[in-house]
C-alpha positions in Angstrom: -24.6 8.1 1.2 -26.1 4.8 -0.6 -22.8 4.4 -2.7 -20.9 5.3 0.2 -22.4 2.1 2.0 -22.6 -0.4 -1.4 -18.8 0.5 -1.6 -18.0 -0.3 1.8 -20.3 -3.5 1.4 -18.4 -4.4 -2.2 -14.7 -3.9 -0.2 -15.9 -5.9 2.8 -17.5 -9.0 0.8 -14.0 -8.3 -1.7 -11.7 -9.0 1.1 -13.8 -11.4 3.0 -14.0 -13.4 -0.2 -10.0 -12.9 -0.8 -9.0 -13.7 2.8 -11.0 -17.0 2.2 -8.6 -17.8 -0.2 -5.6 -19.6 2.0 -3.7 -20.7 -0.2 -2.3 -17.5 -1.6 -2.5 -15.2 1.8 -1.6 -11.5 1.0 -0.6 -10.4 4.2 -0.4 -11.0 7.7 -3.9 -10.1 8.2 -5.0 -13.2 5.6 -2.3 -15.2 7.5 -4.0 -14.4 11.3 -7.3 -14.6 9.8 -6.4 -18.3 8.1 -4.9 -19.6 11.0 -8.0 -18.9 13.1 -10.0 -20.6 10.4 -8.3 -23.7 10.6 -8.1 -23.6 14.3 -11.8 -23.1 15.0 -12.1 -26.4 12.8 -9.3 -28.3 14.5 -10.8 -27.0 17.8 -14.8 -28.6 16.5 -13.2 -31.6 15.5 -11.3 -31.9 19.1 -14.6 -31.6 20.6 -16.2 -34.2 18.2 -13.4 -36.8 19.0 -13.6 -36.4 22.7 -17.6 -36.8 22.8 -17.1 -39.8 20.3 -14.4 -41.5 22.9 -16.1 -40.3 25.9 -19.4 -42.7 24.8 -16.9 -45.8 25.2 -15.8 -45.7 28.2 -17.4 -46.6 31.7 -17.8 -43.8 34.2 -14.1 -44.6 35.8 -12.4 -44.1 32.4 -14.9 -40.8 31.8 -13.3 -39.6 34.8 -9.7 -39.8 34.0 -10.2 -39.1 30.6 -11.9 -36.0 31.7 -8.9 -34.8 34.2 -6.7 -36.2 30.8 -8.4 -33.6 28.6 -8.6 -30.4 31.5 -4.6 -31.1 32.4 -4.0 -30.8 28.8 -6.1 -27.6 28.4 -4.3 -26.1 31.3 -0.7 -27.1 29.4 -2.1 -25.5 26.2 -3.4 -22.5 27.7 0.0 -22.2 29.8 2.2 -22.7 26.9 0.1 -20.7 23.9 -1.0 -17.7 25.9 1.3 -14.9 28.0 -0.7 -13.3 30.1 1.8 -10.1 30.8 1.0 -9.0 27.3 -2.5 -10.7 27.5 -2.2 -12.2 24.3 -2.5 -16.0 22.6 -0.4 -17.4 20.5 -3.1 -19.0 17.5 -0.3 -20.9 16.0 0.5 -22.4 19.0 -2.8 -23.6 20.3 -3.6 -24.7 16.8 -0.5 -27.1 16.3 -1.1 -28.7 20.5 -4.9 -28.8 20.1 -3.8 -30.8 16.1 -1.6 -33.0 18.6 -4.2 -33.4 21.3 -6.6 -34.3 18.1 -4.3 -37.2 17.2 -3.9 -38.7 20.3 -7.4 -38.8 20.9 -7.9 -40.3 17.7 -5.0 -43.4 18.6 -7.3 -44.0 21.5 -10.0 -44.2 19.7 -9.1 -46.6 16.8 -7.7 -48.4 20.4 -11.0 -48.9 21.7 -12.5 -49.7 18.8 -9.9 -52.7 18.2 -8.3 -53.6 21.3 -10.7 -52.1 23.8 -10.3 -49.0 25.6 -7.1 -49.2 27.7 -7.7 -47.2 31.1 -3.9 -47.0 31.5 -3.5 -45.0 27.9 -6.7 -42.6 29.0 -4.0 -40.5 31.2 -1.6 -39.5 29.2 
């Protein structure tokens, strides 16, 4: 029963170690598994950017930035998920939350040189 479980153990820490390897996927399981990775990261970063931009504004900006940011969750959740097969598309929400990653980032380097436009908070 021992070796039974160290085998198990071995394959699972072989496969683990192999799927972190995303360069050279070997299947779609690696690719689905990869694509997750890189999304949770995109999605801490997008979480990072927003708190770091939210600090610069005054409450009025806060608010639109935070209507901004839950409009844009409802267009990524509409667009990446379909809810008839109740599934989400990883790919999808990884390239629109990438997007929504960048244009946080323009507004940032824009408050941070220009000032924080309120007009640019809404898009």
């Amino acid at each position: 029963m021992h070796k039974i479980m160290l085998g198990l153990l071995c394959y699972v820490v072989a496969t683990l170690t192999y799927a972190d390897n995303c360069d050279k996927t070997r299947n779609t399981y690696d690719d689905i598994y990869c694509t997750n990775k890189i999304y949770a990261s995109a999605d801490a970063d997008l979480n990072k950017n927003y708190q770091q931009l939210r600090h610069l504004l005054n409450e009025t900006q806060q608010k639109i930035l935070k209507k901004s940011q839950l409009a844009w969750i409802h267009y990524r959740d509409e667009q990446c998920s379909d809810d008839r097969q109740n599934s989400v598309d990883v790919q999808c929400r990884l390239s629109t939350t990438q997007e929504r990653n960048q244009w946080l980032l323009e507004r940032l380097r824009e408050c941070q040189t220009v000032g924080c436009k309120t007009t640019r908070l809404s898009e």
